[in-house]
C-alpha positions in Angstrom: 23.5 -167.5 -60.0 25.1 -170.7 -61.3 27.2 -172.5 -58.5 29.8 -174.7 -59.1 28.5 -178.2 -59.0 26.0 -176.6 -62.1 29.2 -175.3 -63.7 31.0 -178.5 -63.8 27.7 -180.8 -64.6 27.8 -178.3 -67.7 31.3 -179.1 -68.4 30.8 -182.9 -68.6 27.8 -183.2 -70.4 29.7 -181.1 -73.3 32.3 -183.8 -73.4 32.1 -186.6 -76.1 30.8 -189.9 -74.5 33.2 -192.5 -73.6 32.2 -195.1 -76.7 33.0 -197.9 -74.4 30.4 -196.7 -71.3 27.2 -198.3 -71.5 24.2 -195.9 -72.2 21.8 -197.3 -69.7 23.9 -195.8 -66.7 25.6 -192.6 -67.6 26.9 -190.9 -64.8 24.6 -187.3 -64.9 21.6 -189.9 -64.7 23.1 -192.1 -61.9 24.4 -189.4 -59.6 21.2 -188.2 -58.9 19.7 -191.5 -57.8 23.1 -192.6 -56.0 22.7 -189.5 -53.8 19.2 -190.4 -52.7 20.7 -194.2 -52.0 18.0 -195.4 -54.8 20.4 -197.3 -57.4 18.5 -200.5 -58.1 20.5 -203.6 -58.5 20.5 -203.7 -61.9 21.9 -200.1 -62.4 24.8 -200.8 -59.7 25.9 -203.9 -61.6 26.1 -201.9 -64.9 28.2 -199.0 -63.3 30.1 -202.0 -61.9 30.9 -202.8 -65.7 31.4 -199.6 -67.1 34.4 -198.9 -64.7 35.8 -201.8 -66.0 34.9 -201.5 -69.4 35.7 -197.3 -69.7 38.9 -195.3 -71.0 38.1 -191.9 -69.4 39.1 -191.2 -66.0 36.4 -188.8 -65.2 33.8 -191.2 -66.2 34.9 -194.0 -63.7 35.9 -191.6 -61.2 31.8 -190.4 -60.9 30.7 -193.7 -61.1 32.9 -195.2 -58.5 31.9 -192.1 -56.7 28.2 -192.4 -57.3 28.4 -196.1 -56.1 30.3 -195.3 -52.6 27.5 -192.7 -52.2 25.1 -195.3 -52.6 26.7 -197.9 -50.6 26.7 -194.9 -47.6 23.8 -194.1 -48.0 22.3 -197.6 -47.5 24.9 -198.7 -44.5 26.2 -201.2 -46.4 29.8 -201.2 -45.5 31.1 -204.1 -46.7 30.1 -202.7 -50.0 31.3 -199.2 -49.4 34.5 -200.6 -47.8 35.1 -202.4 -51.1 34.3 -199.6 -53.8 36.5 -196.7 -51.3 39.5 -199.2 -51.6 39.1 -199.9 -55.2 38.5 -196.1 -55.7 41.6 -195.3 -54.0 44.5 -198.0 -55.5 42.7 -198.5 -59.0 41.0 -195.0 -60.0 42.2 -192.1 -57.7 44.8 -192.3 -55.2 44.6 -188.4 -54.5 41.3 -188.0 -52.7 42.2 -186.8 -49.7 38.3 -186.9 -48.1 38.0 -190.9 -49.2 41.7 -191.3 -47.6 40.3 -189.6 -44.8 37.2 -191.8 -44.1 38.8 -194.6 -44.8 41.3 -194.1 -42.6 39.0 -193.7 -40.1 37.2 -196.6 -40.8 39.9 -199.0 -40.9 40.9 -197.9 -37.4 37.7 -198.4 -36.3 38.1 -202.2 -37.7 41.2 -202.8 -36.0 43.4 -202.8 -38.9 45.8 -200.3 -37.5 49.1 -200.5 -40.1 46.5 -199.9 -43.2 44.4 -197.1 -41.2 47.9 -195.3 -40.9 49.0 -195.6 -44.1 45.8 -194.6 -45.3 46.2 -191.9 -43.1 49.4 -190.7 -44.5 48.1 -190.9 -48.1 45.4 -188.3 -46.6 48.1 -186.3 -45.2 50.3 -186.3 -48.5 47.3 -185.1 -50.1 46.0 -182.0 -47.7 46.4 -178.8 -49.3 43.1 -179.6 -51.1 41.8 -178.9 -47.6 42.3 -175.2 -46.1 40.6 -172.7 -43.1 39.4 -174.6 -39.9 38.9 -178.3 -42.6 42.3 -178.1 -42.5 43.2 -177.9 -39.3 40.5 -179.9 -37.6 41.6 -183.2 -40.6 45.0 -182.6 -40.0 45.3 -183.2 -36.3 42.8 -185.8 -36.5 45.1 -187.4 -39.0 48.0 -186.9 -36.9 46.4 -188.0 -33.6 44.9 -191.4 -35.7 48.6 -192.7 -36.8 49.6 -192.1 -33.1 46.5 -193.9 -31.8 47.1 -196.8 -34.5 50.8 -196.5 -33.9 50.3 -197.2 -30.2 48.2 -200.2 -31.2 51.0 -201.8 -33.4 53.7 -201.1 -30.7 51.7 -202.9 -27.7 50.4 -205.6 -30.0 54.4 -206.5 -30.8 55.4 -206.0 -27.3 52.9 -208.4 -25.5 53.6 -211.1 -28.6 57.1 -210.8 -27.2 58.3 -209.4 -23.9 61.2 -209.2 -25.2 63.0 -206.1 -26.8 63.6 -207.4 -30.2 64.3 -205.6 -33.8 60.0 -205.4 -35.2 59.1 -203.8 -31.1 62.0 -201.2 -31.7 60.9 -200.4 -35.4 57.2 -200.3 -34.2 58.7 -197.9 -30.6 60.6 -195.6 -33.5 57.9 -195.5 -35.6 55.8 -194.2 -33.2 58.2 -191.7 -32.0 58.3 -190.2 -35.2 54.5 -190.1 -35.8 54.4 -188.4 -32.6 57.2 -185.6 -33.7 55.4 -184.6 -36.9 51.8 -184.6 -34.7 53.8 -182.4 -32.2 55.7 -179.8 -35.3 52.1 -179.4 -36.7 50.7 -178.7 -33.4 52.6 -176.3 -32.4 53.4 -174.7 -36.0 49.7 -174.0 -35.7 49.3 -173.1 -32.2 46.9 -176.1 -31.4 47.6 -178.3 -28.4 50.6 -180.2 -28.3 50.0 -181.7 -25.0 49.2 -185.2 -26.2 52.0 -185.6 -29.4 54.6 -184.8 -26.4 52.9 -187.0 -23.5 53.5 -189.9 -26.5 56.8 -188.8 -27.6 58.0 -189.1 -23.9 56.5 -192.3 -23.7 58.5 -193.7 -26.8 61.7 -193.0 -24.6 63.1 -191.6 -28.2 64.6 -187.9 -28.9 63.0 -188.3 -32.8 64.5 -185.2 -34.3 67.8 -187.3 -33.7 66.9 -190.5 -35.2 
């Protein structure tokens, strides 16, 4: 039986070859090796071209691919940082998984207003997900923009004690995060315990605002 990674391979090897993609790294001959983490210097810096120099979408897309798999597979992630976000704002802004990790990742840096957004392009993008992926993404989605949204809000509050206009934006924004986290929680009878102990905290009624 022919599964569907054989079925699409099929499908792109019957397409006409990009004239402008250079024939010492195709994509069917680089995935392979990218997946094992074995690209050699050489063959990453002529994918690096191709992407550049290529008209077809599909092509970049699975080299750009290819290269993050490499990168990961090597713990490079200064590399693999740099190749997700160039994936994501030059070749495909609808990946939901690379959104995902990237959101994840950016948290994990400390870069809390670009985790969230990344995190809301993952969210915009979710019905590629469905069964228990779904869910479990979702509300780990939801539960990052409130974690990174709690980060902005105490970072602007101890830069000024005060209760000035960018502390109220970053206290509403949060609210709100919080209110979507808690509809979705309870819309899908998971535990809403957490979205409400942060809404409360806000000191905002959000489905008002």
């Amino acid at each position: 039986m022919i599964d569907d990674s054989e079925l699409e391979t099929a499908y792109f090897e019957r397409l006409p070859l990009e004239p402008n993609l250079n024939k010492a790294c195709l994509p069917a001959k680089m995935e392979p090796i990218a997946l094992e983490g074995a690209l050699s210097e050489s063959q990453v810096a002529c994918m690096e071209r191709s992407i550049g120099e290529v008209n077809y979408l599909c092509d970049r897309d699975r080299l750009s691919l290819s290269l993050i798999a490499n990168a990961h597979l090597n713990n490079d992630s200064e590399a693999w940082e740099e190749y997700v976000k160039a994936h994501l704002v030059e070749i495909d802004g609808t990946n939901p998984a690379l959104a995902y990790r990237y959101a994840f990742f950016l948290y994990d840096e400390g870069d809390y207003a670009q985790a969230s957004n990344w995190a809301g392009v993952a969210l915009a993008y979710r019905s590629a997900w469905t069964g228990q992926e779904y869910l479990d993404r979702v509300f780990s989605l939801y539960e990052l923009r409130a974690a990174s949204g709690q980060a902005i809000w105490r970072a602007v509050a101890e830069a000024d004690e005060s209760e000035d206009s960018a502390s109220f934006d970053a206290r509403l924004e949060l609210c709100h995060v919080a209110h979507e986290w808690q509809i979705f929680a309870e819309e899908t009878q998971l535990d809403s315990t957490v979205p409400i102990a942060v809404l409360e905290m806000t000191g905002f009624a959000c489905e008002e605002n």
